[in-house]
N, C-alpha and C positions, 0 to 999 in steps of 0.2 A: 120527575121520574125518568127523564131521557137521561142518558150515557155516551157517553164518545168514546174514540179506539183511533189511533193513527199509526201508521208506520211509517218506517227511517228516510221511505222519500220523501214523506210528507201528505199522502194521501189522508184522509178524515173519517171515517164512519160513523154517523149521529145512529142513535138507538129511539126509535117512538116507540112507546107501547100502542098498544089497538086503545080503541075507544071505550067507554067503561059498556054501551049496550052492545058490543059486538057483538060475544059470544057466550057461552055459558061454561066455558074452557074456563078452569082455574090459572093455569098458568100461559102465557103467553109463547114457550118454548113447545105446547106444543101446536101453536097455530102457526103456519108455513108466513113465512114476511115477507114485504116485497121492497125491492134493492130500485131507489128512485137512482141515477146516477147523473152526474155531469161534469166538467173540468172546469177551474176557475180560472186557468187562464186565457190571458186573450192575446190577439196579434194587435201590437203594438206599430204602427204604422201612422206616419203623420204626411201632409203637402210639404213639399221644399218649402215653401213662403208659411209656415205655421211654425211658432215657437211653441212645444208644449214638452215636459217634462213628465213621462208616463209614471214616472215612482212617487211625484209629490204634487203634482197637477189635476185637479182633478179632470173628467170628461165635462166637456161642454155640450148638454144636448141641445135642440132643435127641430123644432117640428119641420114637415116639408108635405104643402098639399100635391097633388098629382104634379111627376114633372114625369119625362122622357126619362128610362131609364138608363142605367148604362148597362153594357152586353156583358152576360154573367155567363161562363163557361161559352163565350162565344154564341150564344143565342138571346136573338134576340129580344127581350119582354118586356116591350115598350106597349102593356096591357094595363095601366093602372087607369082606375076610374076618377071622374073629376071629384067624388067625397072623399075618395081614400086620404087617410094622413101617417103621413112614416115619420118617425122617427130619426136621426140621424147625428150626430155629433159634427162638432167645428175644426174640420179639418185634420181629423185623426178617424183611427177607426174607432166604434162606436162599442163595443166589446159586448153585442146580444149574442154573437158568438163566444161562449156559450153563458153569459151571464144572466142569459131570460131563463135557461134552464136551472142554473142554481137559485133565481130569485124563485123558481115555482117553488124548489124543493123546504126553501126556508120559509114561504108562504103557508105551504104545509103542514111543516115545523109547527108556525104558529098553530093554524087551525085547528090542526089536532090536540095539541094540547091543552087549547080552550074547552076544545068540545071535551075533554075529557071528563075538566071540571064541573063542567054544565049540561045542562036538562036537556040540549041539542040535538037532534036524532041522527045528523052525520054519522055513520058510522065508518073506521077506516080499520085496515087490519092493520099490524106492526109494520111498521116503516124501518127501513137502514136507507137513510139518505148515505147517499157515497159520493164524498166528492175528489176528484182525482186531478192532479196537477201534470203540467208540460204534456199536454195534450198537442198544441200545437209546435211542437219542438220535434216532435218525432215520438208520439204516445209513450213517454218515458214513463209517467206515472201509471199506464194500467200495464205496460212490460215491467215494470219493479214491481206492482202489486204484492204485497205480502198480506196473502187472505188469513194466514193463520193470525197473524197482531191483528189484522182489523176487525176479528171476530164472526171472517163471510163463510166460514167453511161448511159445507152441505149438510144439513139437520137430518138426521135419519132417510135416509137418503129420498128424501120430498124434492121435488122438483122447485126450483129455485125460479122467481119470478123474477123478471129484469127491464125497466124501464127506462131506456134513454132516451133523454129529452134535448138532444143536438142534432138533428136535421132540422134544414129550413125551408120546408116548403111543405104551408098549411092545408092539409087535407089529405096527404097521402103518408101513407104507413110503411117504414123500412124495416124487410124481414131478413137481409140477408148483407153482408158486404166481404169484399176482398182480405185475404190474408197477402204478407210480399214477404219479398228476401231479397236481397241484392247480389249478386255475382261479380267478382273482378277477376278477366281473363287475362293475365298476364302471357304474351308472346314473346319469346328471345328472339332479337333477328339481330344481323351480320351487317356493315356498312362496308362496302368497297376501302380496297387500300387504297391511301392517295401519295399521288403518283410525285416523284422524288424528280429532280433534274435529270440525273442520269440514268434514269431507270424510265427504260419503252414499251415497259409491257403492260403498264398501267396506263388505264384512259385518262385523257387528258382533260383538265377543266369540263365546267358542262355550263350550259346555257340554262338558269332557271326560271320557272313561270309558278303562279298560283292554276289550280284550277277551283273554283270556289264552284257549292252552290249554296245559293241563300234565298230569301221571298217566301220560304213555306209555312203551312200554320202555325206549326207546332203543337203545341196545347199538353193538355194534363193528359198523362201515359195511363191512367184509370179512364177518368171519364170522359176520352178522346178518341179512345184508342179503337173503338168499335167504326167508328168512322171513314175508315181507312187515307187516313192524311199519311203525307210521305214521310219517309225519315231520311234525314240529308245524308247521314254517314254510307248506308246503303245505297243512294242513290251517287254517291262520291267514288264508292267500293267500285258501282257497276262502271262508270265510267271510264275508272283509272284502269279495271281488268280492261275493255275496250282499246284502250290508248296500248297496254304492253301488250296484248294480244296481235293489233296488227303492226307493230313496228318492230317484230320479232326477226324481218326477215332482210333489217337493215345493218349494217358493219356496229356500228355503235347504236346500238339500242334508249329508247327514251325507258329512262332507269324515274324509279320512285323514291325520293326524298324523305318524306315524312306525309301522316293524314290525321286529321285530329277533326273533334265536332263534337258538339251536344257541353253541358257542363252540369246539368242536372240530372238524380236518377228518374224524380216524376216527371219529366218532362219529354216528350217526344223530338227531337234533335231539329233545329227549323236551321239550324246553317253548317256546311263542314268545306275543309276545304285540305289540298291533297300540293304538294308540291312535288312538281316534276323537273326533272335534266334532261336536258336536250342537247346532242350532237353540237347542233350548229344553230343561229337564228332561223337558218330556212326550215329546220323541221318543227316547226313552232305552225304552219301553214297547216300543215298533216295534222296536228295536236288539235289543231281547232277545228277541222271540217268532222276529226269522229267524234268531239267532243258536242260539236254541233247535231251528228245522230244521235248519242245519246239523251241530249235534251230534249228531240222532236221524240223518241220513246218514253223517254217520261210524262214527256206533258201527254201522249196521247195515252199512256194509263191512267194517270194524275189532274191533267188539265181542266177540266171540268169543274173540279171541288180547288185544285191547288192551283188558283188562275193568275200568282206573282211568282208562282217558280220559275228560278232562272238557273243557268248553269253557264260558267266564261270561262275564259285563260286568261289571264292576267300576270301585268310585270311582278316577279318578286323583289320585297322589300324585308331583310330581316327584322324592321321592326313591325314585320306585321305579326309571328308570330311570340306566342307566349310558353309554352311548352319547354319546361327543362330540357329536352335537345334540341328544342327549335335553332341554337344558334348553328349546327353543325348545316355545310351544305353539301358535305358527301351522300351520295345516293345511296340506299341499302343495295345489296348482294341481290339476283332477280332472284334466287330461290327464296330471300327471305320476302320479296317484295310479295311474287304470287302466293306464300303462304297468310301471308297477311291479307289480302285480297280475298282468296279464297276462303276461311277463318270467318271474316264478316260476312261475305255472304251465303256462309251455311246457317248462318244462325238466325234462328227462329223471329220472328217480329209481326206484330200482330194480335188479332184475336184468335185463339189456338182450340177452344172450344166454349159453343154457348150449352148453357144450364138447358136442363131438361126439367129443371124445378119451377126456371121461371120463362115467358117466351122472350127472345132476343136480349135476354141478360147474359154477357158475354161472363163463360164462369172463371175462366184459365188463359193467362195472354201471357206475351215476354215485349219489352221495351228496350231495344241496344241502345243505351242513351247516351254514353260517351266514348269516344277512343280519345289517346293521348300518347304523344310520344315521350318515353322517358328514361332515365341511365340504366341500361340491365349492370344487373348481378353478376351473373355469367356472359355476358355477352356485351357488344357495343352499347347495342341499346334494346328495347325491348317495347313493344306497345301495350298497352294497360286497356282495357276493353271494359264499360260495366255495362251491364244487365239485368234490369228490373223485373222481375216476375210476379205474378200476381194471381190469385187463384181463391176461390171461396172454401174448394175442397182442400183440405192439407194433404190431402196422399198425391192431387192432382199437379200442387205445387212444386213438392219436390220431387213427383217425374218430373216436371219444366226443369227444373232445379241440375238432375241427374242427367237429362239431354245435353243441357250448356255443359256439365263437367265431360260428357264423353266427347262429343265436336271438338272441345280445347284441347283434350288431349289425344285426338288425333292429329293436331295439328302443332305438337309438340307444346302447349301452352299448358301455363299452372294455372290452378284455381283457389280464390279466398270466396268463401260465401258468408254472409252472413246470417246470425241466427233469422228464419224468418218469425214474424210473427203471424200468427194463424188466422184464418177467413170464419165467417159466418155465414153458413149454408143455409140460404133460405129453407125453412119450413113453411109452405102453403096450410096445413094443417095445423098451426100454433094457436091453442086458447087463448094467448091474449091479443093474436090476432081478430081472434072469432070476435070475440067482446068488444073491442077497440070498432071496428066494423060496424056492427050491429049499431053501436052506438053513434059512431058519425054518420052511418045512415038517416037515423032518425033527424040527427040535428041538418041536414042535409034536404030533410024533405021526399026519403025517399034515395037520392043518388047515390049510386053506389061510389064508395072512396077508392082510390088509386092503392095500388101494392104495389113498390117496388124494391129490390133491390140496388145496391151501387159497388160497381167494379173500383173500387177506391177503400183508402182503411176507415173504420170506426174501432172507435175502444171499445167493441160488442165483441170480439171476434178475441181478442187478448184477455178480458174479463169473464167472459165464456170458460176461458181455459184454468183462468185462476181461479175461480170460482169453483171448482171440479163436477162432477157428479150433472143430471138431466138439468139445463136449465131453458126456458122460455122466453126469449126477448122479445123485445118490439122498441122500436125506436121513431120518433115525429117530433112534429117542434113548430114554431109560427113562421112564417113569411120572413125570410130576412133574404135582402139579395146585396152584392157584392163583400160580402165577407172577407176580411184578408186585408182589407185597402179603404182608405179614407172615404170610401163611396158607400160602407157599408151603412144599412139600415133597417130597419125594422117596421113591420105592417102593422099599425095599432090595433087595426078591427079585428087581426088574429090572434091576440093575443089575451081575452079574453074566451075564446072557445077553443084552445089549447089548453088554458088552466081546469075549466072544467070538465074538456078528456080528461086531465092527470085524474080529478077528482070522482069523473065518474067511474073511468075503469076500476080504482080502489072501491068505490059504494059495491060495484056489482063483484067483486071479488069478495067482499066480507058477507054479503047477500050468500054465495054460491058456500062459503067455509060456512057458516051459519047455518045452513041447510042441511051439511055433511056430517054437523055437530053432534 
């Protein structure tokens, strides 16, 4: 009696009916369904020293009693008891991201359809298992989502139930998470003419240095970012305003080169590094005493939490950089230099506003996560800037959005944005929260279960949108920690009172449509 439905990216939609005692509805269209959801794929990651072949190999599991774990998002939760046993695979990642969520959904699958046939008093409402692919590629499959082929589009305009079962960590409930967009601020700037034999009006050669900083945490531009760890490019920006600010008042000026740093958008910028020209070798002296103040003001905003930040002047070597104009060592023009400088440090970075839905869930942030030097169009050359935003509100995101475009173009810069994908705004008031709750209470003894939201993407927030019309998420999943990386693994003892969430919240759903009947 089940049905499938796929569309052109290759997303799935399985069809259950309800159970034969659910209801006393003749037809099943007109009892509201619920949308279990997950992605099937996984991050494929192995050890240097492992041969394994992800397309025809299969996963090798293994158990593993209590050991020290490794630090997941940089904290550390070396909490496990001497019973517990995980699961884990041999040298590759272990793919319960998200493939514990899809085995619930086909466990399901089964179940219900058993009980259909049989005298069993389980009773479930209709199911649309959804499963969605390139999840981890950049949510490719719920941004292509085509609700109308997979059959998801909003019943009489009922509120639409939504079950994701891809968080890992057992016993707390995700009501809410980030929507992003990316921003690339393209800068034209000017390089000095260079200077000919017989022509004296042009400065002569220059003396070049790195000034590098590096040692900082870094970490993920979602669920870091509330912490306030440094960002290099910024702290390279202040340095180098520092350096052309007081050598303003010397015959030959210390001119700016190029500054490049960060190479990812999630990611918070943990190295940059900025090449300077110099007069003569002796004003390499000066270069370093104010470069030296701006380090003792970093570290004493920073130092505390950032306690490997360092900041130097170093020989230049062209092969140290990598940047399509790195090979050039003419210095930019100072008006393009200080607008370049100034440019970086208008722009926003940060946590920019927390929710008022949830306490210290950061709702709205921006991440300047790379500059780069590269050939302009119009000009010599041109600096490329991106900017990660992130936001659970969508109207809140694209103010962040509409800020970055007006800074750029005050500071004669273009802007490419890309489409963002939308946030998932906590609801504290959500009935499948209420449900979900109540019930992990009980199983709990009494404690109450954790809410929280994540300043980071889930495919709720993209699904949400495709999906159209009122819907109600909720999102949980079992124990798994280092995800992404050979270390990943899985909490066996959660993994049974996760499946029976999936199963109770369905019993008390068809309980409450039952009663409505």
């Amino acid at each position: 009696r089940c049905s499938y439905r796929s569309d052109a990216v290759g997303n799935l939609a399985v069809f259950v009916p309800s159970c034969n005692k659910f209801n006393n509805k003749s037809n099943d269209d007109d009892v509201k369904p619920v949308i279990l959801q997950g992605h099937v794929d996984m991050v494929t990651e192995r050890n240097s020293n492992t041969e394994h072949d992800f397309l025809t190999d299969p996963i090798r599991f293994r158990t593993v009693p209590k050991t020290k774990s490794k630090k997941n998002n940089d904290d550390d939760q070396d909490s496990r008891r001497d019973d517990e046993l995980w699961i884990k695979a041999t040298g590759t990642t272990l793919g319960a991201d998200n493939g514990i969520g899809v085995a619930a959904a086909l466990a399901l699958l089964e179940e219900a359809t058993a009980t259909s046939t049989t005298t069993d008093t389980v009773e479930f409402p209709p199911l649309i298992l959804l499963f969605t692919v390139d999840e981890e590629t950049g949510l490719t499959g719920a941004q292509q989502l085509d609700a109308v082929a997979l059959g998801l589009t909003s019943r009489n305009e009922t509120t639409t139930r939504l079950l994701n079962l891809d968080t890992e960590e057992w016993g707390e409930l995700y009501v809410g998470c980030a929507g992003g967009g990316e921003s690339i601020l393209t800068l034209p700037l000017s390089r000095q003419a260079q200077q000919r034999p017989d022509d004296t009006t042009v400065p002569p050669p220059h003396v070049l240095v790195r000034l590098v900083v590096r040692g900082l945490l870094g970490g993920h531009s979602g669920v870091n970012i509330h912490e306030g760890r440094a960002n290099a490019i910024l702290l390279c920006a202040a340095a180098v305003r520092a350096v052309l600010a007081a050598t303003t008042t010397i015959d030959d000026k210390v001119r700016l080169v190029s500054l490049q740093g960060g190479d990812k958008h999630n990611a918070i910028p943990r190295e940059a590094t900025a090449v300077l020209a110099l007069a003569t070798k002796q004003d390499r002296n000066k270069v370093e005493d104010i470069v030296q103040q701006s380090l003792a003001a970093a570290r004493a905003e920073y130092g505390l939490l950032e306690t490997n930040l360092d900041m130097s002047v170093e020989d230049y070597h062209n092969s140290d950089d990598d940047d399509d104009d790195a090979t050039t060592t003419t210095p930019l023009e100072h008006d393009s230099a200080t607008r370049l400088v100034a440019l970086l440090l208008s722009l926003p970075h940060g946590p920019l506003k927390y929710s008022h839905a949830m306490k210290d869930l950061v709702e709205t942030s921006n991440n300047v996560a790379s500059i780069a030097m590269i050939s302009g169009q119009e000009s010599d050359v041109a600096a490329s800037i991106m900017c990660s935003s992130r936001s659970s509100v969508d109207s809140a995101l694209e103010a962040v959005r509409h800020r970055l475009a007006a800074t750029a173009t005050l500071a004669g810069a273009t802007v490419h944005q890309t489409e963002a994908y939308p946030g998932w705004n906590p609801n504290p008031q959500s009935p499948l929260l209420g449900i979900a709750k109540d019930i992990l209470k009980r199983q709990n003894n009494g404690r109450e279960p954790g809410v929280k939201a994540i300043h980071a993407g889930l495919e709720c927030g993209l699904l949400m949108k495709k999906l159209g019309g009122p819907v109600d998420a909720l999102s949980f999943g079992p124990t798994i920690t280092g995800a992404h990386s050979p270390d990943e693994s899985i909490l066996t003892d959660t993994v049974p009172p996760f499946y029976q969430l999936v199963k109770d919240i369905l019993v008390e759903l068809a309980k409450r449509e039952k009663e409505d009947a």
